[in-house]
Structure formats: structure tokens, C-alpha cells
LUMFIGU-436102 format. One line per field, with one value per residue (C-alpha): y, x, z; residue in three letters. Coordinates in nm, 2 decimals. Example, Ala and Ser with C-alpha at 12.3 -4.5 7.8 and 13.67 -1.06 7.14 Angstrom:
2
v (-0.45; -0.11) .
u (1.23; 1.37) .
w (0.78; 0.71) .
r (Ala; Ser) .
% end
This chain:
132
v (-3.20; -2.92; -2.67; -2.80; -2.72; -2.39; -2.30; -2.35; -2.15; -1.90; -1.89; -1.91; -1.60; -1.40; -1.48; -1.36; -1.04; -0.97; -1.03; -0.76; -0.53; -0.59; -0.56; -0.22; -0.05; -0.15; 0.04; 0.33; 0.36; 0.31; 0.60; 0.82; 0.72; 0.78; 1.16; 1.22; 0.99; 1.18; 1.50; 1.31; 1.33; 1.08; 0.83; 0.96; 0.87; 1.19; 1.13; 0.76; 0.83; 1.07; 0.81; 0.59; 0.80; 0.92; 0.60; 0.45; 0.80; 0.73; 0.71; 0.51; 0.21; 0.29; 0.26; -0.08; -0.24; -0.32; -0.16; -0.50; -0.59; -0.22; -0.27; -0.50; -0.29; -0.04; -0.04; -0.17; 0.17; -0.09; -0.03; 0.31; 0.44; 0.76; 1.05; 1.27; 1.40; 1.10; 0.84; 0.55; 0.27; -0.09; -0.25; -0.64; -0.62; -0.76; -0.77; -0.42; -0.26; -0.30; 0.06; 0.09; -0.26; -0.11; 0.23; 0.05; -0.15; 0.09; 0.33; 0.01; -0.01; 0.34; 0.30; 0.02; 0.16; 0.50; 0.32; 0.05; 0.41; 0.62; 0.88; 0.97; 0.83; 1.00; 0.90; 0.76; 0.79; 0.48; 0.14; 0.14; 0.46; 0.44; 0.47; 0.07) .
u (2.22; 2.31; 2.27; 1.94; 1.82; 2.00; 1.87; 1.49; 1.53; 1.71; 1.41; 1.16; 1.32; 1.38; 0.98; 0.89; 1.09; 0.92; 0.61; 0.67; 0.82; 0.49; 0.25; 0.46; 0.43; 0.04; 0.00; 0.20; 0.01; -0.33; -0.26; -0.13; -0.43; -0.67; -0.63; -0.70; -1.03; -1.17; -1.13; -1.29; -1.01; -1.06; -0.73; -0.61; -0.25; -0.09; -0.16; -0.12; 0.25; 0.25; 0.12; 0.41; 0.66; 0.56; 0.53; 0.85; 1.00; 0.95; 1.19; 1.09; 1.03; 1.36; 1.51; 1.33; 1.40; 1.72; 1.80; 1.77; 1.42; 1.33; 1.42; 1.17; 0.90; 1.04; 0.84; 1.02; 1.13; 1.04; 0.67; 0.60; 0.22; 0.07; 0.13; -0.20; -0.50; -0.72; -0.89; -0.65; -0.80; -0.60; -0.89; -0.90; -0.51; -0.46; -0.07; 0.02; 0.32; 0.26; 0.22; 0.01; -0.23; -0.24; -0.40; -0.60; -0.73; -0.77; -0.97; -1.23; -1.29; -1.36; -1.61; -1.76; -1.82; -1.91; -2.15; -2.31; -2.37; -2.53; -2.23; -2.08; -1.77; -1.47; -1.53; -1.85; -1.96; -1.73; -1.79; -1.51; -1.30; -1.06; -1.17; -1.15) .
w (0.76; 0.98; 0.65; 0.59; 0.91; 0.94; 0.57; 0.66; 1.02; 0.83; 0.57; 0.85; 1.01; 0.66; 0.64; 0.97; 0.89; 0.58; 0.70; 1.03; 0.78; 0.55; 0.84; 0.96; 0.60; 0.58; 0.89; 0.81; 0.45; 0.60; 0.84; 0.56; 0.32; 0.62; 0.66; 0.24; 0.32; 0.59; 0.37; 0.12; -0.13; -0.43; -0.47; -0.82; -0.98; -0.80; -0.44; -0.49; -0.60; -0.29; -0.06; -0.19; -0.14; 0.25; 0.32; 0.21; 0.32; 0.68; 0.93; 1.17; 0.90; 0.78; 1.13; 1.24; 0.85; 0.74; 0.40; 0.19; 0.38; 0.21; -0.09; -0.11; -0.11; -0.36; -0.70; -0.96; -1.21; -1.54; -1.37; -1.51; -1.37; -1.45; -1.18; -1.34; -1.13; -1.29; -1.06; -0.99; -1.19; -1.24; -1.42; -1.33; -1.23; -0.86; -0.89; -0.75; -0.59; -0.16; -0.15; -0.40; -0.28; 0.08; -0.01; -0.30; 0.02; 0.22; 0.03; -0.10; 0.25; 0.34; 0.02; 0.17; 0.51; 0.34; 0.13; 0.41; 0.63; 0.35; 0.36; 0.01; 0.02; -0.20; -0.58; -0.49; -0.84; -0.97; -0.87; -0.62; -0.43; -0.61; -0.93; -1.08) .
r (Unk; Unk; Unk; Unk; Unk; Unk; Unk; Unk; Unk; Unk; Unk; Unk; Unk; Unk; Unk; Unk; Unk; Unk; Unk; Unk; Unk; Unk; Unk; Unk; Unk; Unk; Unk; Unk; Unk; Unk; Unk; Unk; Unk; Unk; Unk; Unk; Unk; Unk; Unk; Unk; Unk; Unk; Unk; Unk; Unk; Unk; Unk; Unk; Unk; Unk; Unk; Unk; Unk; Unk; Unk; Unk; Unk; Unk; Unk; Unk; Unk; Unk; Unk; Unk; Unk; Unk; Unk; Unk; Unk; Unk; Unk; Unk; Unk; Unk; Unk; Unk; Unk; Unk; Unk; Unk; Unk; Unk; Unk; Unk; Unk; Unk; Unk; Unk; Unk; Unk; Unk; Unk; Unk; Unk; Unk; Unk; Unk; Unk; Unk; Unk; Unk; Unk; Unk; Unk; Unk; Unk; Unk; Unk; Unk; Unk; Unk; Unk; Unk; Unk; Unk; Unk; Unk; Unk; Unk; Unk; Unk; Unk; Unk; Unk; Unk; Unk; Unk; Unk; Unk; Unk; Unk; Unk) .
% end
């Protein structure tokens, strides 16, 4: 009985670390993903891979994550996506890498600000910022 109960707070604490670690790289990616929208730079395959990779690059997530909690957030290498200057475009897909959901997000609502203000927003031609 013990194990059961040691098991689920176990899972309840691997849950709350995940979710620290999840809110921790969201905030690091929106920061990164905010200084290309205020110079208006459309989210294209190139920067995306950039904003991935400063993001999962940074120390201080590395230092307050333990290596395994990381790993998590790593894009799997059998999910290949362009790195070309093209707008960043998943078509109806909503299953994307963290990194790659938390700029998506963020740049949709710089759009939608952009676009309830009258300001052109980057890629303001397409339907959403970034491209889809």
C-alpha cells in the first residue's frame, strides 16, 4: 500500500516539475520570440529553428532543470522541418514540438493584438503570423 501511495506523490511531483519546467521554457521562448515581433520579423522555418535552439540553449533553464526534465523538451530528430526563409506554416496540425507551439503562440497573439489595434503586424498578409 505504501508503493501506491509513494508512486502517485512521486507522479504528482514528476507532474509538478514538468509543468514549472514547461511554464519556465514558455517564458524564455516568448521573450526570445518577442524582440523578432517588435522588429516586425515574419516567423519563417529559419528563425523558428533559431528560436528553438536559444531557447533550449539557455543556461539558466539548464541550471534550474535536471537533464532528464530537458530532454523532454527536445524535438524528436525522426521530426525533420524545413530550416528555409519560407513562412512557418503547419496547416491544421496542432501537435507541435514545445518550442515550436510557444513561438507559434506567441506570434498568433501579436497578430491578434496587431490586428484588433490597426497596426500591421509581421506576415500580416496570411491569415495568421505565422504563416498557417
Amino acid at each position: 500500500m505504501n508503493e501506491l501511495i509513494n508512486g502517485h506523490a512521486d507522479h504528482g511531483l514528476a507532474a509538478r516539475r514538468f509543468q514549472s519546467a514547461a511554464r519556465d521554457l514558455q517564458r524564455i521562448v516568448g521573450n526570445i520570440a518577442a524582440r523578432y515581433i517588435v522588429q516586425q520579423v515574419p516567423l519563417t522555418w529559419r528563425l523558428l529553428h533559431a528560436i528553438e535552439a536559444e531557447a533550449l540553449a539557455d543556461l539558466g533553464f539548464a541550471s534550474r532543470h535536471d537533464a532528464l526534465l530537458l530532454g523532454l523538451f527536445q524535438r524528436p530528430s525522426e521530426l525533420p522541418y524545413p530550416e528555409t526563409d519560407e513562412p512557418v506554416d503547419f496547416g491544421a496540425s496542432n501537435a507541435l514540438p514545445a518550442v515550436f507551439a510557444f513561438a507559434v503562440a506567441v506570434y498568433d497573439q501579436a497578430y491578434r493584438a496587431a490586428a484588433a489595434s490597426g497596426v500591421k503586424a509581421a506576415g500580416a498578409r496570411r491569415a495568421r503570423a505565422w504563416g498557417g
